[in-house]
C-alpha angles and dihedrals in degrees: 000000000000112000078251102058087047102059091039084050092054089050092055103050087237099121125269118214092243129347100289116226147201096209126161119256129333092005091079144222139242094196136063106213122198150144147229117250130231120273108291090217088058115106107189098232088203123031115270092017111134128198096286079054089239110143116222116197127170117260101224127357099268098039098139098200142086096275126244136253101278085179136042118201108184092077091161132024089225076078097068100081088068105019111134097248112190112260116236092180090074113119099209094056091074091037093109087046093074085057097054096042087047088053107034087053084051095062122101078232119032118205131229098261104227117192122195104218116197096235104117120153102192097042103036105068094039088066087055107041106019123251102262080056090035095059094038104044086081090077101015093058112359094170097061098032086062086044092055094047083053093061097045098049082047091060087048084051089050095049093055090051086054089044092056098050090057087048126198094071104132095200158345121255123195126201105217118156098194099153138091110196096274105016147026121276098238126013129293078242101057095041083048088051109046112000108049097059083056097059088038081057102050089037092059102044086048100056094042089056087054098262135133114226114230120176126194104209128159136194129044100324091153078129104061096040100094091038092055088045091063097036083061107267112166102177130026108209100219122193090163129033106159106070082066106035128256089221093052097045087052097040088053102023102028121136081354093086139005125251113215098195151165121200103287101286097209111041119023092019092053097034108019128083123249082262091054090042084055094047096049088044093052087046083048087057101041087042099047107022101034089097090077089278121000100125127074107182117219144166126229107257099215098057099162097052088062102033109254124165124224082227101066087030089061081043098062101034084055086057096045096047101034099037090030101056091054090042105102090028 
């Protein structure tokens, strides 16, 4: 069984041959994950803007993370009509991609293709409007906060257009943080109202183009579940489980969905002992994968900005890759 056909058989319930994986090293991997570049023609007019022209800095010298949007340029939503949205439509963005599908279909084990979109509903208007703007403008202004999630889910339906000219991309992958530690960030309502539709929209477009829907989202997001699983979610990308409960998300999501997880980052892998770290990877693996498919194990790729140990990394990937691979025998 190709790398390929094991995580696609682990999304549809139908049986892989072991738990697929995205380790470090020599661990292994069974996805390519990439991304689509910004638009060659775009020249940043300050340092650190991007091609929404917001500008990222880091907040202190040895901040180890991406950054964070230092400046919002969407002030006021009269803006909207002739704000310089990104184009997806855009052939040389997708150039490097027929290189990595050649590739990728000339290997003895092809891999499943991911591709980040930048069509995320929580984040990116945030990094217009700020966040203090970005969580109020659904009551404040409704009308044009629906109009801008419109925009931004067309730039996602735009990306898949351009995905499924270049072929062999296996799926669609969307970057969302909608969780606290212990609740969602807006109400089940609102997320029901305007969000949802959205994701239904993308989703769709996504699997009729051939292509599979995967979703990284931390924080307590027990509330949107269902709601994704209808809109058409195939994979929740989850960095914490705990604050939720493997055993609930099982119990209610189980063989429904697949979870794509490392062991929780914030709390076992942080607190427990390698022991601990084995054990919560095996329950991972019974909880998620235990519907013939429905667990792809993974490690957090950023481990020193959250304090990981290669210890307990090594721990866990042995786990995913020894009991794993015995798992469904």
């Amino acid at each position: 069984m190709t790398s390929r056909e094991r995580v696609k058989r682990a999304v549809s319930f139908t049986k892989p041959d072991k738990i697929p994986v995205t380790l470090p090293g020599e661990w292994g991997t069974d996805m390519i994950e990439t991304g689509i570049p910004p638009n060659p023609r775009f020249k940043p007019s300050v340092p650190g803007e991007d091609e929404w022209h917001c500008v990222w800095g880091k907040v202190s010298p040895d901040d180890k993370t991406l950054g964070q949007v230092i400046i919002h340029p969407l002030t006021d939503y009269a803006m909207l009509d002739a704000f310089d949205f990104p184009d997806f439509t855009v052939e040389a963005r997708y150039a490097h991609l027929h290189d990595i599908v050649k590739n990728n279909e000339a290997s003895n084990n092809p891999k499943f293709v991911g591709v980040y979109i930048a069509a995320g509903l929580s984040h990116r208007p945030e990094y217009l409007r700020g966040s203090e703007n970005a969580w109020a403008d659904p009551y404040e202004y409704p009308e044009e906060y629906a109009r801008l999630l419109d925009i931004i889910i067309r730039t996602g339906e735009d990306s898949i257009e351009g995905l499924s000219k270049v072929g062999g991309i296996d799926g669609i992958i969307v970057c969302d943080d909608w969780g606290f530690q212990d609740r969602a960030m807006i109400s089940p309502e609102l997320f029901e109202r305007f969000c949802a539709p959205m994701y239904a929209r993308l989703f769709k477009k996504a699997h009729d183009n051939g292509m599979m829907t995967l979703m990284h989202s931390c924080g307590h997001i027990e509330k949107f579940m269902e709601m994704l699983i209808k809109s058409g979610l195939d994979v929740i990308q989850m960095d914490q489980q705990e604050n939720m409960g493997v055993d609930l998300l099982s119990e209610r999501y189980g063989g429904r969905i697949c979870f794509w997880c490392p062991v929780d980052i914030q709390q076992t892998m942080i607190t427990g002992t390698v022991h601990d770290v084995e054990n919560y990877a095996k329950k991972l693996i019974e909880k998620f994968g235990g519907f013939d498919g429905g667990f792809i194990g993974k490690y957090y790729t950023s481990p020193d900005a959250v304090g990981h140990t290669w210890e307990k990394i090594n721990a866990m990937s042995r786990v995913f890759t020894e009991y794993g691979g015995e798992f469904y025998k």
